[in-house]
VEXSE-758626 format. One line per 10 residues: number of its first residue (from 0); their letters; for each residue z, y, x of N, C-alpha, C. Coordinates in steps of 0.05 Angstrom, whole numbers, m for minus. Layout:
BEGIN
NUM) A) Z Y X Z Y X Z Y X | ... $
END
This chain:
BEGIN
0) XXXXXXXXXX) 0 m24 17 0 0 0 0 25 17 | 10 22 39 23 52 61 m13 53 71 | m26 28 76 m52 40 85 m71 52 67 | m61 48 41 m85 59 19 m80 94 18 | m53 107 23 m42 125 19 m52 141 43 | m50 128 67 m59 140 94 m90 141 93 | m107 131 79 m130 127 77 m140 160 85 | m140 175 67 m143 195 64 m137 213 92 | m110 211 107 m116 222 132 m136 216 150 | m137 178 149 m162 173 171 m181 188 171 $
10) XXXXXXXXXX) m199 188 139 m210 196 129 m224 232 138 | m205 245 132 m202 269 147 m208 277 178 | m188 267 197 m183 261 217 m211 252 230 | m236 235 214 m263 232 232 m278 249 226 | m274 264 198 m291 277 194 m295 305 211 | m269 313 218 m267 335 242 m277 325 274 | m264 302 270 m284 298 298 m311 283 294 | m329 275 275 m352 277 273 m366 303 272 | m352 324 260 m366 356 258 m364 354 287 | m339 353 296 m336 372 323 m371 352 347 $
20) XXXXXXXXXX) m374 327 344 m392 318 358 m415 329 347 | m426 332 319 m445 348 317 m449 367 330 | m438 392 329 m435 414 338 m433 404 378 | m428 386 386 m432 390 412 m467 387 417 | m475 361 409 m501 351 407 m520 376 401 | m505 391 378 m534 416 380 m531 433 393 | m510 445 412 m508 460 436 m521 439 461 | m524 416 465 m534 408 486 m571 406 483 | m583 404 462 m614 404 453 m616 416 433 | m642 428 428 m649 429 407 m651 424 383 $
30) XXXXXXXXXX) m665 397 401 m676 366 378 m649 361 361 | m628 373 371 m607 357 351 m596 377 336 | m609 404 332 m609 415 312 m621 408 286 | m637 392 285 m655 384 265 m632 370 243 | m643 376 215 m625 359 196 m627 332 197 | m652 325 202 m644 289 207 m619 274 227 | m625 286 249 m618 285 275 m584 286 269 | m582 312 257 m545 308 253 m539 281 232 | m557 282 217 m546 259 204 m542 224 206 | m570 221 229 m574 203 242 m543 200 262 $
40) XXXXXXXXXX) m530 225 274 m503 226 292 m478 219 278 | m476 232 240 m461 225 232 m465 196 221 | m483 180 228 m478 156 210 m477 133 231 | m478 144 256 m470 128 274 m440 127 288 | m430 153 280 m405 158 279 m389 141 258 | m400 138 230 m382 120 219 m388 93 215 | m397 89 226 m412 58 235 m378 58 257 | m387 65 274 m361 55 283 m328 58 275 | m327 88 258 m310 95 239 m293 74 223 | m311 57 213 m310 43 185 m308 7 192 $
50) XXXXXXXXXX) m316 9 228 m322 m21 238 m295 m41 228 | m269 m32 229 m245 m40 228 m250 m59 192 | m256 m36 178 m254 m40 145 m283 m66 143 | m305 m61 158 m322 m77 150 m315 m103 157 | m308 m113 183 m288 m130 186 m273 m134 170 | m262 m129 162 m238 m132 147 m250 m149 120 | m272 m137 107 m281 m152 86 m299 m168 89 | m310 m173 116 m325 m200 119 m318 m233 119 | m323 m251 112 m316 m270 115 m323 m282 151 | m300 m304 141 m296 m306 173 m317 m325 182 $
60) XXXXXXXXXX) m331 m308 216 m348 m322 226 m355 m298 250 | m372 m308 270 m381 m283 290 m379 m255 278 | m404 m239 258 m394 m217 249 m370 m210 248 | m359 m222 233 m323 m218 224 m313 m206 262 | m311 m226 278 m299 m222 295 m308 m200 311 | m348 m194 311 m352 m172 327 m341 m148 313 | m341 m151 287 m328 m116 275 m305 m109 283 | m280 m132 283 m257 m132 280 m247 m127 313 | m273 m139 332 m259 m126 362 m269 m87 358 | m296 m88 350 m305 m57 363 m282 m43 348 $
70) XXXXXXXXXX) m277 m52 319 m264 m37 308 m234 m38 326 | m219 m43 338 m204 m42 353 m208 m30 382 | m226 m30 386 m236 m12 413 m242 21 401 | m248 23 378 m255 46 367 m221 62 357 | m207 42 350 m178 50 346 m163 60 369 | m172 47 384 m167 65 417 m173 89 423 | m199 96 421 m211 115 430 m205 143 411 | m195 129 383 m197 149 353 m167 159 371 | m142 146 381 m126 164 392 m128 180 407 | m149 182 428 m155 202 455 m173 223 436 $
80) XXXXXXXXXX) m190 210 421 m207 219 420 m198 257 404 | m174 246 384 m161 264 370 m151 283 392 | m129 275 414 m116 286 431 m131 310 450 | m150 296 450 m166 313 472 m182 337 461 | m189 321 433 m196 345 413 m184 365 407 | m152 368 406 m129 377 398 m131 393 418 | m128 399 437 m129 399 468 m143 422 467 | m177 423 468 m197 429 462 m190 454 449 | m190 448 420 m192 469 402 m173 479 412 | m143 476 409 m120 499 427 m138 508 441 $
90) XXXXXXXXXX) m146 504 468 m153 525 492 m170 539 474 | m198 538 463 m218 544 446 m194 573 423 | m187 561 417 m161 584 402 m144 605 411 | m136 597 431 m129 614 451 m148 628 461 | m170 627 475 m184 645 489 m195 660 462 | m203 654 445 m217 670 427 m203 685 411 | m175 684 415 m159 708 404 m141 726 423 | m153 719 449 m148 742 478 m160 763 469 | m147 788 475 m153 816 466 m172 825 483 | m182 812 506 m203 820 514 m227 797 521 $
100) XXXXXXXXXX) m226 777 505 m248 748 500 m276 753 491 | m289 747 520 m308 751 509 m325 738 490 | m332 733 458 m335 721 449 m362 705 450 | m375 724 459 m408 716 462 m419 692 479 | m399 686 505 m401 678 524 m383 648 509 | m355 658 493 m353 632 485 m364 615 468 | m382 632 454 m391 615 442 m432 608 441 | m433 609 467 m460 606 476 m465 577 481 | m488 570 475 m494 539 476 m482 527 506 | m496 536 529 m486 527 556 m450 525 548 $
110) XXXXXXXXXX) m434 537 540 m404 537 550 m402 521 522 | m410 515 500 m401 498 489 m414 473 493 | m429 472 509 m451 434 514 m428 430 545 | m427 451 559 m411 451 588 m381 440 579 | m362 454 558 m333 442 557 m323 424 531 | m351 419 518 m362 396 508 m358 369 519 | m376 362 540 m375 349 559 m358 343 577 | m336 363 587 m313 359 606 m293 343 576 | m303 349 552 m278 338 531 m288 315 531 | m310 302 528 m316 263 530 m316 264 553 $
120) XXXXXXXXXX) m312 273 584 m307 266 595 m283 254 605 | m266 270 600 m238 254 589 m230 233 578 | m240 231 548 m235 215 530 m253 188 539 | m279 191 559 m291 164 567 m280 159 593 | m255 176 606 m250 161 634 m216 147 625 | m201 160 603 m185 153 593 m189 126 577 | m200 120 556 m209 89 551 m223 79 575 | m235 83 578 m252 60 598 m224 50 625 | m205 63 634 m181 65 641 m161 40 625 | m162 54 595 m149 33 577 m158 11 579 $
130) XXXXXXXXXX) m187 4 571 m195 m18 565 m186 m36 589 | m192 m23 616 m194 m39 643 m172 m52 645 | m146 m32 647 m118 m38 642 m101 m60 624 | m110 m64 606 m106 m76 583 m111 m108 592 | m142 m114 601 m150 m137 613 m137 m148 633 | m121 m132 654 m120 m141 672 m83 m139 678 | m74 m167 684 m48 m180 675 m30 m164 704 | m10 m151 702 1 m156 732 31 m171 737 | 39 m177 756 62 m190 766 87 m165 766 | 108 m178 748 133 m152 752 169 m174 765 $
140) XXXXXXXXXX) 173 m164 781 191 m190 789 220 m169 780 | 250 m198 772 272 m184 767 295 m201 788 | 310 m189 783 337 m215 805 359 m206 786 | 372 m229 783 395 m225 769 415 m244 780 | 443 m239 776 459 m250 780 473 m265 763 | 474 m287 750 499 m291 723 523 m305 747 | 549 m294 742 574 m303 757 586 m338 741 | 568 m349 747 572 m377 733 566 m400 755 | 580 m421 756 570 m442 782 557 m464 767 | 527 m468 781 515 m495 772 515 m519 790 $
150) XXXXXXXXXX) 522 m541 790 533 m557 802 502 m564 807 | 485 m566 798 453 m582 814 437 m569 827 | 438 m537 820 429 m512 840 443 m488 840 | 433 m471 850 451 m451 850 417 m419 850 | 388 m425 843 383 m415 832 359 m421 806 | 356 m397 791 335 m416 773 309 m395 768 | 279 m405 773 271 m385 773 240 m387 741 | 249 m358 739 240 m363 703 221 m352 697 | 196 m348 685 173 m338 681 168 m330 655 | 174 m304 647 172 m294 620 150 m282 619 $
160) XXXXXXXXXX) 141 m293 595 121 m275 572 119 m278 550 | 107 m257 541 120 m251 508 84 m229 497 | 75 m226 471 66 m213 463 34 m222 472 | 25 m248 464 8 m247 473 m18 m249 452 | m8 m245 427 m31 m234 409 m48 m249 406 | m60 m278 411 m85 m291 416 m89 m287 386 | m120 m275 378 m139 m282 363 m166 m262 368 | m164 m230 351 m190 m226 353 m190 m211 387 | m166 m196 388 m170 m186 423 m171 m198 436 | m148 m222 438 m139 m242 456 m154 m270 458 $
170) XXXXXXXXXX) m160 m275 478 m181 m300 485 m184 m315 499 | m198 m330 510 m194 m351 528 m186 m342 552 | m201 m319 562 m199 m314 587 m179 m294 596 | m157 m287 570 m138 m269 583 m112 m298 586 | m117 m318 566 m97 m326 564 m103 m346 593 | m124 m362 604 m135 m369 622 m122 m347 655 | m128 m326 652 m112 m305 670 m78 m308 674 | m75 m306 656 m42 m317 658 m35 m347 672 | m47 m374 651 m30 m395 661 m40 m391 693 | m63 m381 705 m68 m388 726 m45 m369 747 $
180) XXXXXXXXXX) m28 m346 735 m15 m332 747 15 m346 746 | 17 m361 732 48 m369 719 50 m399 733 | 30 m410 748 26 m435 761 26 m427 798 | 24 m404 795 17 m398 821 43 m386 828 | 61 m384 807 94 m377 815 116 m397 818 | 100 m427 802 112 m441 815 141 m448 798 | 153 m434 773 172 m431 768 180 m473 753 | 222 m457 753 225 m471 741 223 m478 713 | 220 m458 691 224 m458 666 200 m435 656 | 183 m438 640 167 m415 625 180 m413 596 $
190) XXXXXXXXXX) 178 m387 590 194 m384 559 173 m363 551 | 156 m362 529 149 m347 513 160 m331 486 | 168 m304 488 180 m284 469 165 m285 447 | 158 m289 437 147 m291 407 114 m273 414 | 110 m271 387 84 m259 374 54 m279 391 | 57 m299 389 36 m319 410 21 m315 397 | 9 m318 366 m10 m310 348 m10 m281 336 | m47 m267 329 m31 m247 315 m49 m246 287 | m25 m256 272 m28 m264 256 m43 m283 233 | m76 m286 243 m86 m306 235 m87 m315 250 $
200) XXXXXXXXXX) m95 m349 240 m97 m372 262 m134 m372 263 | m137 m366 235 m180 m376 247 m181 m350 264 | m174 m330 275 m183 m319 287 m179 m321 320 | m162 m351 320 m169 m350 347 m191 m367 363 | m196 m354 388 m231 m353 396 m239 m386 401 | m226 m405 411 m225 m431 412 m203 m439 426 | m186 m459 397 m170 m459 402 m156 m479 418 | m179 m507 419 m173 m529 437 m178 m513 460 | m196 m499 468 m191 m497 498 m165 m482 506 | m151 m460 483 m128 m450 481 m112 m476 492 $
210) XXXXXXXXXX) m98 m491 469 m88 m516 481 m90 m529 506 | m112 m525 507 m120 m553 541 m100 m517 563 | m100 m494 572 m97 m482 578 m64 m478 574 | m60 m483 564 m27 m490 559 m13 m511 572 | m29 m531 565 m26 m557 566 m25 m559 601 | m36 m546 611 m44 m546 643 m19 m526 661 | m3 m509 648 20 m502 656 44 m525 669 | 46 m515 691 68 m534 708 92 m517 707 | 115 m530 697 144 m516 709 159 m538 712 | 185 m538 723 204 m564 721 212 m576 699 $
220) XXXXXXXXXX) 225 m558 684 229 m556 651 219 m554 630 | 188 m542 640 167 m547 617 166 m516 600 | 157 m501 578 153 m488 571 172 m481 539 | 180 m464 531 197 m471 501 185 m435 504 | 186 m428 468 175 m410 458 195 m407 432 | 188 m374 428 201 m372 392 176 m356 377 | 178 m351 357 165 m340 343 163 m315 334 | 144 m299 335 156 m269 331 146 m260 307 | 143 m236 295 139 m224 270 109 m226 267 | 93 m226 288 67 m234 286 57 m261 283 $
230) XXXXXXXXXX) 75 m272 289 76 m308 287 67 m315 248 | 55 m311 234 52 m308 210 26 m309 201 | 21 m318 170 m4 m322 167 m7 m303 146 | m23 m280 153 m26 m262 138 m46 m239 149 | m62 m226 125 m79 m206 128 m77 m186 137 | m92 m169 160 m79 m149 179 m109 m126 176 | m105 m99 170 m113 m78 181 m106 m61 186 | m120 m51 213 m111 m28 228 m81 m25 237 | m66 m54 226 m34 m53 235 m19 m52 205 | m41 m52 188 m20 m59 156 m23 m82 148 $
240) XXXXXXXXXX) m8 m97 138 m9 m124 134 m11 m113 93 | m26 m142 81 m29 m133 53 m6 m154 43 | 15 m156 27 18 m181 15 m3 m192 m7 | 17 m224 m6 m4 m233 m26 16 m253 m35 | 45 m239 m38 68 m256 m54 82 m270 m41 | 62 m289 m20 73 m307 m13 93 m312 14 | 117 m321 26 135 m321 45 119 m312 74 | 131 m297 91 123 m297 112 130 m314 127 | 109 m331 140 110 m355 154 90 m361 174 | 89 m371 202 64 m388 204 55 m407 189 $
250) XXXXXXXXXX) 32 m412 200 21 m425 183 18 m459 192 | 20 m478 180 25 m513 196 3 m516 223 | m16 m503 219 m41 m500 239 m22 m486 265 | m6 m464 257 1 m457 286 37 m476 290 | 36 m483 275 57 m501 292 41 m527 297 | 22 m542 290 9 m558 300 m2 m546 327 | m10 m524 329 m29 m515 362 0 m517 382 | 27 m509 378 50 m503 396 53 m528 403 | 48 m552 380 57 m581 392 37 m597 410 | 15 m589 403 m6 m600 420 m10 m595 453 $
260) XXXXXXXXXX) 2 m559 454 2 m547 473 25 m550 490 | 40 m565 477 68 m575 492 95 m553 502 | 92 m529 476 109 m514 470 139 m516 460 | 158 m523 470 172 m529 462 181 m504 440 | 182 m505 402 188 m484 393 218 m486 382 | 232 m464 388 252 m464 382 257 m437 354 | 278 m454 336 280 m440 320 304 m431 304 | 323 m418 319 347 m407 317 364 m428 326 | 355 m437 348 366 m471 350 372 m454 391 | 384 m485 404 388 m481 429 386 m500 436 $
270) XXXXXXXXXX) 391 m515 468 378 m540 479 403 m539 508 | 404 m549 505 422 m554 540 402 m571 553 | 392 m557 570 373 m563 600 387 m582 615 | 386 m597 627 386 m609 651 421 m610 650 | 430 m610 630 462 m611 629 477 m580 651 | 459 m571 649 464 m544 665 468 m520 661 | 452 m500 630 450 m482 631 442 m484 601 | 446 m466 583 434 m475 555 412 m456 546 | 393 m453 528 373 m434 524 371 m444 494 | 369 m414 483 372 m416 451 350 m380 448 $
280) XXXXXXXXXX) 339 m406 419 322 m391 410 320 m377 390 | 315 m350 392 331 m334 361 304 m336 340 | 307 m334 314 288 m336 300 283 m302 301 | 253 m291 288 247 m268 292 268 m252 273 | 292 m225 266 300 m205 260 284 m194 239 | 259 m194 234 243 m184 205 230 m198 189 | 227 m225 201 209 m249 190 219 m272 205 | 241 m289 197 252 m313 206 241 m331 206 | 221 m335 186 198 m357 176 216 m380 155 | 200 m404 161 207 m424 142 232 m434 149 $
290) XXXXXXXXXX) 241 m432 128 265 m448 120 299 m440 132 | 287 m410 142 313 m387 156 313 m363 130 | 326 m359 128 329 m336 101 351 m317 123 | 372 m319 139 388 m313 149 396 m329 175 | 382 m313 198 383 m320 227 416 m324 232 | 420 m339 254 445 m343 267 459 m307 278 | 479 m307 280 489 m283 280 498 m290 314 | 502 m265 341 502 m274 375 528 m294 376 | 552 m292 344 579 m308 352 565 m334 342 | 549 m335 321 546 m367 309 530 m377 328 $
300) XXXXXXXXXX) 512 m366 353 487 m372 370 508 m392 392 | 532 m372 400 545 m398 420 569 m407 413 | 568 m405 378 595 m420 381 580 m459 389 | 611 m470 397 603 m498 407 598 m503 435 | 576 m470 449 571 m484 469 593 m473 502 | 599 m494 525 611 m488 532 598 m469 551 | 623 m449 552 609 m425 551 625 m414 588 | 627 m434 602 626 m438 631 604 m441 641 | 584 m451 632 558 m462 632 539 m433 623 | 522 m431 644 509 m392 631 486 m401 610 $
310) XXXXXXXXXX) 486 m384 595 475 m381 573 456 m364 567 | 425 m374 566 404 m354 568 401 m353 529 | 382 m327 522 373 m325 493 351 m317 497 | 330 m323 477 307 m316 485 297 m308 454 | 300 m275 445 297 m262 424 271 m245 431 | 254 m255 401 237 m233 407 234 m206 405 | 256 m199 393 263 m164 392 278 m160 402 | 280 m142 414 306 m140 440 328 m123 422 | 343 m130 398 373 m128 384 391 m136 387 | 415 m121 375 436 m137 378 455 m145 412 $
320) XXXXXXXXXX) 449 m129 422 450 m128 457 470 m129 466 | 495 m113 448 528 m107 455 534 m138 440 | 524 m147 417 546 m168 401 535 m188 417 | 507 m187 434 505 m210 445 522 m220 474 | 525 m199 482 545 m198 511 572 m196 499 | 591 m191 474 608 m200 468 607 m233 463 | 586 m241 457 590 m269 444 586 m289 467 | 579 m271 495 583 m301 511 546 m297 533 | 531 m289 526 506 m290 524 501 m281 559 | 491 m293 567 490 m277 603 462 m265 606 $
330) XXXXXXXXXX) 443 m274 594 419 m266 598 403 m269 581 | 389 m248 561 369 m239 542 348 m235 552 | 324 m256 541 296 m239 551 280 m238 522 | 271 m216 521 257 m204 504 226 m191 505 | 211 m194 489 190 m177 484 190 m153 462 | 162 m147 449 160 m139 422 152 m113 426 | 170 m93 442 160 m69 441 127 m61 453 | 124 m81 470 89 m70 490 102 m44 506 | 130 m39 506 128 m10 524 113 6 516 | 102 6 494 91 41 466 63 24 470 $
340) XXXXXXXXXX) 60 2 494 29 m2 496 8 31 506 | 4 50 495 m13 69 493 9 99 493 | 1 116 522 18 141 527 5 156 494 | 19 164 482 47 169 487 70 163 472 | 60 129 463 76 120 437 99 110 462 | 96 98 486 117 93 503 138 111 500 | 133 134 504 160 158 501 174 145 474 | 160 147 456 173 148 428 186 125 424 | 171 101 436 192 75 435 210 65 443 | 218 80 476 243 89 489 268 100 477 $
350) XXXXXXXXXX) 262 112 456 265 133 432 289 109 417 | 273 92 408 280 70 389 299 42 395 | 289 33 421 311 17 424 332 14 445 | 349 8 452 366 m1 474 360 m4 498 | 335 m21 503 324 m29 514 297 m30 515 | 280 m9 516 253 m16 506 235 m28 517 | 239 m27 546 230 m37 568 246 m44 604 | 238 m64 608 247 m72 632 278 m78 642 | 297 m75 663 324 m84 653 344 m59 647 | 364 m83 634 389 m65 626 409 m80 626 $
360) XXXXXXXXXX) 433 m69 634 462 m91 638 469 m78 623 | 477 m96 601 504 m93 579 514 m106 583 | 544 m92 586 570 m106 601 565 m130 608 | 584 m153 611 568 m170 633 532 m199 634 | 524 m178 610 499 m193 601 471 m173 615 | 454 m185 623 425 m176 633 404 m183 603 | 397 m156 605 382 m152 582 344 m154 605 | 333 m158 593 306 m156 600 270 m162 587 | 268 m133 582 246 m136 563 223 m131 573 | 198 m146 567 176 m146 582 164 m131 559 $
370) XXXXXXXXXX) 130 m119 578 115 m99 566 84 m134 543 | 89 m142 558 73 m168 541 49 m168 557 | 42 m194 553 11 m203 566 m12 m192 553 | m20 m190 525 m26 m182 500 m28 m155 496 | m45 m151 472 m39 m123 463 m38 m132 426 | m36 m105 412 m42 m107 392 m54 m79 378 | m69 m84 362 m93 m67 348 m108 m47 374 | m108 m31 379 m126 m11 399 m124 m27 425 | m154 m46 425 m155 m52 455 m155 m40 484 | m133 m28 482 m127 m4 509 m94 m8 519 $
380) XXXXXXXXXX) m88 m7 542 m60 m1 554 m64 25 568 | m48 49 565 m45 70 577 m17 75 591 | m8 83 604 17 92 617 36 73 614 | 23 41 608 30 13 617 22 m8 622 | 28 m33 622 16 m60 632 16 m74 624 | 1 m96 625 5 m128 616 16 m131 634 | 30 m156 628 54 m169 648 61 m196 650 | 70 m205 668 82 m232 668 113 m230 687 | 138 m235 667 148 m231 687 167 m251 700 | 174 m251 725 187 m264 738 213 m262 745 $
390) XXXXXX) 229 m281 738 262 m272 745 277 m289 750 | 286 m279 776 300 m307 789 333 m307 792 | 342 m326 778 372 m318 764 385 m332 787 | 403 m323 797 419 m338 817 453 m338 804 | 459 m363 809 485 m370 799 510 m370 816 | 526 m360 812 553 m361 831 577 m374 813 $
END
């Protein structure tokens, strides 16, 4: 419903920057003064405008998926594209209400095709930046200490990721980029933070080879995962999900892909490792899924376990941070946020949680939230990273 209401800003919002590209195009030629010519610009403008929605109502098959990426590359660019515009017109506003501006000069074809051009110049070195960024995974390492003695080692080293979105962005070859990075570290344990799907399952690109690519992950301990708010089978545009009545859940298809893939999924449940160290899995905070109406609370997570023995949680929202370090908890790893994903939603998401990114000690618990392998909706990372991260817990 919130996207039918917002409609109308999108709406708005291209239409000013479709004028404003007109108006550059006919300061740079002639020819694009012509009435065809602008109209031929505005209908290629909403060709990509509209790519998201046409997607959206195609049935699923190639089309479906080519709309549904450009339209997500175009959701990228619709943010710069505004900003820089914004940008733009201010300076443009400013000089033309200087008491001594020359107006003639500002508004002569050369200085409007000339700072025309320095404005997509921006906005094409800034995505093309994003896009690059986005693809390409990097290594972030942590050290922690939990003050606990393990009688069979004394360290353990853990390979988190979280947020990895696989369907219309996410694909063979980002998720292919990873296991080959997460094998090459050698660890003992991989844990995935939720949101592995986003949100449909036919939209992912092929999914046996997904599997075989999982399946090919080496750790001592093997791999265990939880589910995050994207973990669900449900209709998505532009980042609004529609209902359609029915429970938020994955769907048997993606818990059939986690078992094939040799995911261990955990679901508000915990596991004692190697009689050593325990790892418990919180169900997702907005969408618990099937057959959770009401997640475990950080006291009901360890009551039972002995709590001499350190105790990792592996939540995909990074909540609840103080009750979890009262209840025993030594080490939280978390996803969910993307670190804003795109400057300058990072500021604002710093804004929002505890922890929005990277570590934090609450009292004697290590909090640690990764930026995700993944993205979601605008295929772009700005003023952050994909990630994989590494953390090697040493026990005393």
């Amino acid at each position: 419903m919130l996207a039918i209401y917002l409609s109308p800003v999108y709406i708005i919002v291209h239409i000013f920057c479709m004028l404003w590209f007109i108006r550059f195009f006919k300061s740079v030629h002639k020819v694009f003064q012509k009435r065809f010519m602008q109209v031929f610009i505005g209908l290629i403008y909403w060709f990509f405008a509209l790519s998201m929605l046409i997607g959206f109502l195609l049935p699923h098959g190639a089309l479906e998926r080519f709309f549904k990426l450009l339209g997500n590359y175009f959701l990228g660019f619709t943010l710069y594209e505004v900003m820089v515009l914004l940008v733009y017109s201010g300076i443009r506003f400013y000089k033309r209400h200087r008491r001594f501006a020359n107006l003639a000069l500002l508004d002569s074809s050369r200085h409007l095709a000339l700072s025309g051009l320095a404005a997509i110049l921006v906005m094409a070195s800034v995505c093309t930046y994003g896009i690059y960024n986005a693809h390409h995974i990097r290594d972030t390492y942590y050290n922690v200490t939990i003050k606990k003695p393990v009688a069979k080692f004394n360290k353990l080293d853990i390979c988190l990721v979280s947020d990895l979105h696989m369907g219309f962005n996410i694909g063979v070859d980002q998720i292919a980029q990873m296991v080959k990075k997460i094998n090459a570290s050698h660890p003992d344990l991989v844990v995935i933070a939720g949101d592995i799907f986003d949100n449909e399952y036919s939209a992912l690109e092929d999914d046996q080879k997904l599997i075989q690519l999982f399946q090919s992950i080496s750790s001592k301990y093997g791999v265990y995962g939880v589910y995050g708010n994207h973990d669900i089978e449900e209709k998505i545009l532009a980042g609004f999900t529609f209902d359609d009545g029915k429970k938020d859940e994955a769907s048997p298809q993606m818990d059939a892909f986690l078992k094939k893939a040799h995911i261990h999924l955990l679901r508000d449940q915990g596991v004692l490792i190697d009689h050593s160290f325990y790892l418990f899995g919180r169900a997702d905070a907005e969408k618990p899924g099937r057959g959770i109406t009401v997640r475990k609370s950080p006291k009901q997570l360890t009551k039972g376990m002995n709590q001499n023995k350190p105790i990792i949680v592996l939540d995909h929202e990074p909540r609840q941070l103080a009750a979890l370090s009262k209840a025993g908890v030594d080490l939280d790893l978390s996803g969910h946020t993307h670190d804003g994903q795109c400057f300058p939603a990072n500021i604002v998401v710093s804004m929002l949680w505890p922890n929005s990114y990277g570590y934090l000690r609450k009292g004697t618990m290590h909090s640690i939230v990764t930026s995700g392998v993944g993205i979601f909706g605008p295929y772009m990372r700005v003023g952050t990273k994909a990630e994989i991260c590494h953390v090697e817990v040493q026990f005393q």
